[in-house]
C-alpha positions in Angstrom: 0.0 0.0 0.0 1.3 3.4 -0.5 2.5 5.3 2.3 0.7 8.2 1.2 -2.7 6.7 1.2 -2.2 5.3 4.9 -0.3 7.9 6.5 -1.7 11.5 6.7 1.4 13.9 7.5 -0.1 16.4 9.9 -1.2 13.6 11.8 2.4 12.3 11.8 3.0 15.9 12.3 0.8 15.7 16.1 2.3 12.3 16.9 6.2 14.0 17.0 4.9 16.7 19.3 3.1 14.3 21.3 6.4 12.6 21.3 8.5 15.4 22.4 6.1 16.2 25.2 6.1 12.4 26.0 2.4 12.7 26.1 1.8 9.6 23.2 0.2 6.6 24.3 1.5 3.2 23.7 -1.0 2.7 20.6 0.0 5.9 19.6 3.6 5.0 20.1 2.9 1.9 17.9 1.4 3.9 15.3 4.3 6.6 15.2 6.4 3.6 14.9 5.0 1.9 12.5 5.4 5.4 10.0 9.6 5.5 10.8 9.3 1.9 9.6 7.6 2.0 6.4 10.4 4.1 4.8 14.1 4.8 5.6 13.2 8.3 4.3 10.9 8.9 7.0 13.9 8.1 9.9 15.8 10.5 8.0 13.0 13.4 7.4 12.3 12.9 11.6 16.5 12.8 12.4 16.7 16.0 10.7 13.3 17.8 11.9 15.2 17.4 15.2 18.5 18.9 14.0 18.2 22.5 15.9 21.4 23.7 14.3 19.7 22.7 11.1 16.6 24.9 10.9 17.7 27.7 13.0 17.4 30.1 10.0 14.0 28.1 8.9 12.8 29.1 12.4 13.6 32.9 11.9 12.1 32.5 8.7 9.0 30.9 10.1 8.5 33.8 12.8 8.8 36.4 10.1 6.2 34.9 8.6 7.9 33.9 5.3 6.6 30.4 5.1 7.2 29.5 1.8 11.0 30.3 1.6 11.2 28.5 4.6 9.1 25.2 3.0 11.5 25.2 -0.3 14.9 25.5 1.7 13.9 22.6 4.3 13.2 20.6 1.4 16.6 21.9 -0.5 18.8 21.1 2.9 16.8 17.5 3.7 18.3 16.8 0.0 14.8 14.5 -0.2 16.2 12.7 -3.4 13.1 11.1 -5.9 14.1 6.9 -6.0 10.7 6.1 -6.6 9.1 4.8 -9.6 6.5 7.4 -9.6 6.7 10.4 -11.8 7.6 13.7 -9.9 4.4 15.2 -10.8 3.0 12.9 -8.6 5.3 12.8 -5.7 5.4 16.6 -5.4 1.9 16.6 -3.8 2.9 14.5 -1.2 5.9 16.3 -0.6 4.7 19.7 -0.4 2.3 18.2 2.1 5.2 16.5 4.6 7.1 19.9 4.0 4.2 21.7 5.3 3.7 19.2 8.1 7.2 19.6 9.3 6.6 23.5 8.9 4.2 22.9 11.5 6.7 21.3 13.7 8.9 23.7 13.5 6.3 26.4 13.6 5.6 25.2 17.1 8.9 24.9 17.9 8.3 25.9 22.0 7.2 22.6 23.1 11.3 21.4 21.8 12.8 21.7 25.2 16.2 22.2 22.4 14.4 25.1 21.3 13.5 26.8 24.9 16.1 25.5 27.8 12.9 27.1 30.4 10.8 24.7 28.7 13.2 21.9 29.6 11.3 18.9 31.5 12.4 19.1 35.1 12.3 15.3 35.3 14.7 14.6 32.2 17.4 12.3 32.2 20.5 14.1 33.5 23.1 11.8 31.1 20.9 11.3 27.7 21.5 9.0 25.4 20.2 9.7 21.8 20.2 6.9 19.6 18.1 6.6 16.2 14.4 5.7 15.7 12.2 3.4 15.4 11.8 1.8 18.6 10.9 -1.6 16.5 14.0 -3.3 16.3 15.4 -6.7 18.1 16.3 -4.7 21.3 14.7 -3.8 24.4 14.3 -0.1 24.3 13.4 2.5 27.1 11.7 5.9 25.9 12.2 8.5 28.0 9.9 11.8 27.6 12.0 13.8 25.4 11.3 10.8 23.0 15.2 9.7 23.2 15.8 6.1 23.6 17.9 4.3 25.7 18.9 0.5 24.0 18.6 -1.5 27.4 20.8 -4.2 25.9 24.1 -2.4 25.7 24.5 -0.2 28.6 27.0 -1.5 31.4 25.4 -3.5 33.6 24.6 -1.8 36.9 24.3 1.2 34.8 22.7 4.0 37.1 20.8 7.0 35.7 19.1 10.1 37.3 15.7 11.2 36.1 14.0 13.9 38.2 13.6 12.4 41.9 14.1 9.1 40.3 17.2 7.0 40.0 16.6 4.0 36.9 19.3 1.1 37.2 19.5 -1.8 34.4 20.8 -5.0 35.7 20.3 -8.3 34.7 17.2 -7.2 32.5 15.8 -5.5 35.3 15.0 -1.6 35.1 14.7 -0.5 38.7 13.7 2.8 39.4 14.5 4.1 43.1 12.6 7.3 44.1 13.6 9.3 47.0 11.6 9.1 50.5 11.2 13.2 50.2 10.4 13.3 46.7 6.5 14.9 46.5 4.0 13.0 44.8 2.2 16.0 43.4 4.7 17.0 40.3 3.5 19.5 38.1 5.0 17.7 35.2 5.1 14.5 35.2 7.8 13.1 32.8 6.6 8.9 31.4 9.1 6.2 30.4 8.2 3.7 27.5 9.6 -0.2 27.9 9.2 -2.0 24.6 10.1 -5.8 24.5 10.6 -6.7 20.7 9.5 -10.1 19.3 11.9 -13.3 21.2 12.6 -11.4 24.5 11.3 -10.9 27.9 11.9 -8.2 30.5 11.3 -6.9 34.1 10.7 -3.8 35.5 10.5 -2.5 39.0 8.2 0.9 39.2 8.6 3.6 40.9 6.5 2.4 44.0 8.2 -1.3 44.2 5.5 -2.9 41.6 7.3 -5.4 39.9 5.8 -6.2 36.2 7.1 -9.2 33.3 6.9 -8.0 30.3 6.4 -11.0 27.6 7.5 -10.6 23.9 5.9 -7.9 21.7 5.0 -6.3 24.5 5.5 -2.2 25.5 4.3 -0.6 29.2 3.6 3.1 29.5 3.8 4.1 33.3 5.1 7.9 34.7 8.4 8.2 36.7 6.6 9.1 39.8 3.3 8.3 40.5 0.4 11.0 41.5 -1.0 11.2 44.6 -4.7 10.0 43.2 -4.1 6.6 41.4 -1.3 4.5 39.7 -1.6 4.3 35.9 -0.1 2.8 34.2 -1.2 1.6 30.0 0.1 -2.1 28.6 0.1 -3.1 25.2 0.8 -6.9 25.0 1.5 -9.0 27.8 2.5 -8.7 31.4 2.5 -10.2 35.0 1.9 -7.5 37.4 3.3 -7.8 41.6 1.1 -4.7 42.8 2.8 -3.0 45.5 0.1 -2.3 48.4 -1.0 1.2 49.0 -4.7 1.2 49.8 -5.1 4.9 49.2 -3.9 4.8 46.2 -4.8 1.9 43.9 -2.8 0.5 40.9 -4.7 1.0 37.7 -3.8 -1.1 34.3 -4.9 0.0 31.0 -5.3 -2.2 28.3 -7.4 -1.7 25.0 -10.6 -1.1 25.7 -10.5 -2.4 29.2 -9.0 -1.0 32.9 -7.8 -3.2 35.7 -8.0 -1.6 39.1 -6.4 -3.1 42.0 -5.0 -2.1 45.4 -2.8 -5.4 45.6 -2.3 -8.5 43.6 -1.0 -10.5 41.5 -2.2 -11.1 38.1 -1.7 -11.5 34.3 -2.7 -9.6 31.5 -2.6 -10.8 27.9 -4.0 -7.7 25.2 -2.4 -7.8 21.7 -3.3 -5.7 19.3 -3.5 -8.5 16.9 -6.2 -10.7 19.1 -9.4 -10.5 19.4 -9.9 -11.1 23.0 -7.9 -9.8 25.9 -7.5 -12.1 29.0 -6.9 -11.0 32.9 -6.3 -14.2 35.1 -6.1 -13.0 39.1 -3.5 -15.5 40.8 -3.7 -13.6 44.3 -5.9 -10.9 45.8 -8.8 -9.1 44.3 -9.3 -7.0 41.0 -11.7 -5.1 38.9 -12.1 -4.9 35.4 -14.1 -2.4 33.3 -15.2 -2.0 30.5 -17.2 1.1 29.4 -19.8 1.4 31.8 -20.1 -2.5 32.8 -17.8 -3.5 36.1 -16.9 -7.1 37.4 -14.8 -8.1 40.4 -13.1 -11.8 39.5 -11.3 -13.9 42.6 -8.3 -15.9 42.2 -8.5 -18.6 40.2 -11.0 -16.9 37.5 -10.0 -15.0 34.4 -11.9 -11.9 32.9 -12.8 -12.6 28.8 -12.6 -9.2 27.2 -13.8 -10.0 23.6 -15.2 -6.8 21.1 -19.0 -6.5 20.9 -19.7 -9.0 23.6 -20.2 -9.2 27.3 -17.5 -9.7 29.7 -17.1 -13.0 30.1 -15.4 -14.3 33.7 -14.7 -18.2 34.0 -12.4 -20.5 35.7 -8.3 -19.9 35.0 -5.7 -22.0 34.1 -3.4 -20.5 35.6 -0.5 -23.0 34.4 -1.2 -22.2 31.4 -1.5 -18.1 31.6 1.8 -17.7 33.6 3.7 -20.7 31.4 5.4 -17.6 29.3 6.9 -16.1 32.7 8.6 -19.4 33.1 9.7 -20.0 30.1 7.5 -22.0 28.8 4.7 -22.7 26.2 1.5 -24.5 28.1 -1.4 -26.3 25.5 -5.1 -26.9 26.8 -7.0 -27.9 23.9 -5.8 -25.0 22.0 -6.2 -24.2 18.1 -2.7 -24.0 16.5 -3.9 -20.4 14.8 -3.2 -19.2 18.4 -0.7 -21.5 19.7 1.6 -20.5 16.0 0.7 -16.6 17.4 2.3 -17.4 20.4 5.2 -19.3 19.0 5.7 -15.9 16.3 6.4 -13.6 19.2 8.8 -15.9 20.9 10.8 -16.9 18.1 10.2 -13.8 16.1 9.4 -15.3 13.0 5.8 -15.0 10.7 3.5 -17.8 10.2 1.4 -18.8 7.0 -1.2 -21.1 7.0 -1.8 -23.4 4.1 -5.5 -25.7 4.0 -7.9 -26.4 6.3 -5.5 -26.7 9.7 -6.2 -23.6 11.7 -8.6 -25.7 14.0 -6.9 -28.1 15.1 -6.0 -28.4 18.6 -3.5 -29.7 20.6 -2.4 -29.9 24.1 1.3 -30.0 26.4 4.1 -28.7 27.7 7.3 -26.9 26.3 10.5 -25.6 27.3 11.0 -22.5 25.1 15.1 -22.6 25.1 14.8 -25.8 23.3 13.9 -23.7 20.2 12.0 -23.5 17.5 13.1 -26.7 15.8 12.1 -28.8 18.3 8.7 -27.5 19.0 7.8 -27.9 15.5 9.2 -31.2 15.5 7.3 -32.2 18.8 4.0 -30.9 17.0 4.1 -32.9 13.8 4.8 -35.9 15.9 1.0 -36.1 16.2 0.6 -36.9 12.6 -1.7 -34.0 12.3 -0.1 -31.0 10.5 3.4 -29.9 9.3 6.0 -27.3 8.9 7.7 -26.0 6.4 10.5 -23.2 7.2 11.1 -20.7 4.9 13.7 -18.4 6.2 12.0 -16.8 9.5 8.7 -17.6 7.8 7.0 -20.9 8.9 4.3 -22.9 6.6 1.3 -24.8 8.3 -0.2 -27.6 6.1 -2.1 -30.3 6.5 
């Protein structure tokens, strides 16, 4: 699909200043992502937006009001070369349209705490580390609120950064952030950290009020450096086990599609990708709430909450095996159709699935060690006599 027909640049446009003020949600996260990654150009065009030694005449230019000077030399220093197989005269359009969205950008070029040191967020990282978009890559990444990233996988272990009242330590794929006793709750601006867990990996993170969460692969949590004083929010794409710290006044809340998880302390799981139609929350100790729109149900441990589109919140009896076999490394089968165990299987191996004939309802059931790889699952599965594999690369056939 073209890019033009799917993304509309002043949209884009919004999405970097929502960036910069690390206001984007994760879905919005996703969705600037997903723009960075559907042509090199557009890393390039965003690198260069952010270049404040680059457009510091473009600015003057754009306060004086002279904005179409300013439109033809952005595109005459961004050197936006024409590879595609499209004549020019149709290009241009779109062009003259991403020009004017980055005009925009730059127009409003106050919320770039680069632009205006008072603007600055109090709660940035003191030692920044500015590496290149996208976030969707093979790493574990952490965006901070400026909308730099930090790879998680090759800082020095025991690596120990300030961040407002805040102290964030990596060590042994554990983020750990340390608030100070003093530190107020009520911040004016509060400053929010994205953790995005690509396809194969797992990760752990300890909040800022000692709530430890499991992030499984394919998986990105939204949550603010220090908490409010009213609630706990925190805004999960994907799947995690969450260790709620207790604080009665001030209950834990978990967003998650179209659903919100509110609990005081507990332990549970959450599984909501994108990609599936129904999100799951499976309580393993305490007590939790889940709504959705205007409809509310408590579920007990032992029962999980069936979120599905269009129908009625569904609560029945867990496996809890099964829901918390990621967190040990493993893949657990209860009568389950291979269209969602391969799902599964894609995001732990990071590789895409076809299917070929009539096989995406057939189920199976079991127990597998994940570090045995790939190979040996599939190997396990066509043991059955039931279906096969065929690898293609990091693309895996299902047939008959």
């Amino acid at each position: 699909m073209a890019q033009k027909n799917k993304f509309d640049p002043f949209h884009v446009t919004k999405l970097v200043i929502k960036m910069i003020n690390g206001e984007l949600t994760v879905a919005e996260q996703a969705e600037l992502n997903e723009w960075l990654s559907a042509n090199p150009k557009n890393n390039t065009l965003l690198e260069k937006l952010l270049d404040k030694n680059l457009w510091s005449k473009e600015i003057a230019d754009m306060n004086a009001y002279d904005t179409e000077t300013a439109l033809h030399q952005m595109l005459q220093k961004i050197n936006y070369e024409h590879k595609d197989d499209r004549p020019r005269s149709k290009l241009w359009p779109y062009l003259s349209k991403m020009a004017a969205a980055a005009a925009v950008l730059i127009a409003i070029g106050s919320v770039f705490y680069f632009l205006n040191p008072k603007a600055a967020d109090p709660q940035k990282l003191q030692v920044r580390q500015q590496v290149k978009f996208p976030i969707k890559s093979n790493q574990i990444m952490l965006t901070l609120s400026d909308g730099s990233q930090v790879n998680l996988e090759s800082v020095s272990k025991g690596t120990s950064i300030r961040q407002g009242s805040a102290v964030v330590t990596e060590k042994n794929k554990t983020l750990t952030y340390h608030v100070a006793p003093s530190a107020s709750n009520k911040v004016s601006n509060i400053a929010y950290n994205i953790l995005t867990v690509p396809m194969g990996k797992k990760y752990q993170v300890t909040l800022p009020d000692g709530t430890e969460v499991w992030l499984n692969s394919n998986s990105s949590l939204k949550y603010p450096v220090i908490f409010e004083a009213k609630e706990r929010l925190v805004e999960l794409s994907g799947e995690g086990y969450f260790q709620v710290a207790h604080q009665a006044k001030q209950p834990f809340k978990v967003k998650s599609k179209d659903q919100v998880v509110e609990v005081l302390g507990t332990h549970f799981n959450i599984e909501a990708y994108p990609e599936d139609e129904k999100t799951s929350t499976t309580l393993v100790q305490g007590s939790v709430k889940v709504d959705k729109g205007n409809v509310s149900a408590k579920i007990r441990p032992g029962q999980t909450a069936v979120n599905i589109p269009s129908k009625p919140l569904r609560i029945e009896p867990a496996n809890i095996n099964e829901a918390l076999a990621w967190k040990d490394g493993l893949f657990s089968f209860s009568d389950d159709r291979i269209e969602d165990i391969m799902r599964k299987v894609g995001r732990r191996y990071n590789v895409e699935v076809e299917f070929q004939g009539d096989v995406k309802d057939k189920r199976f059931w079991g127990v597998f060690p994940q570090d045995k790889g790939l190979e040996n699952l599939l190997k396990n599965l066509e043991q059955t006599n039931t279906i096969h594999f065929k690898v293609d690369g990091r693309r895996i056939i299902v047939m008959p």
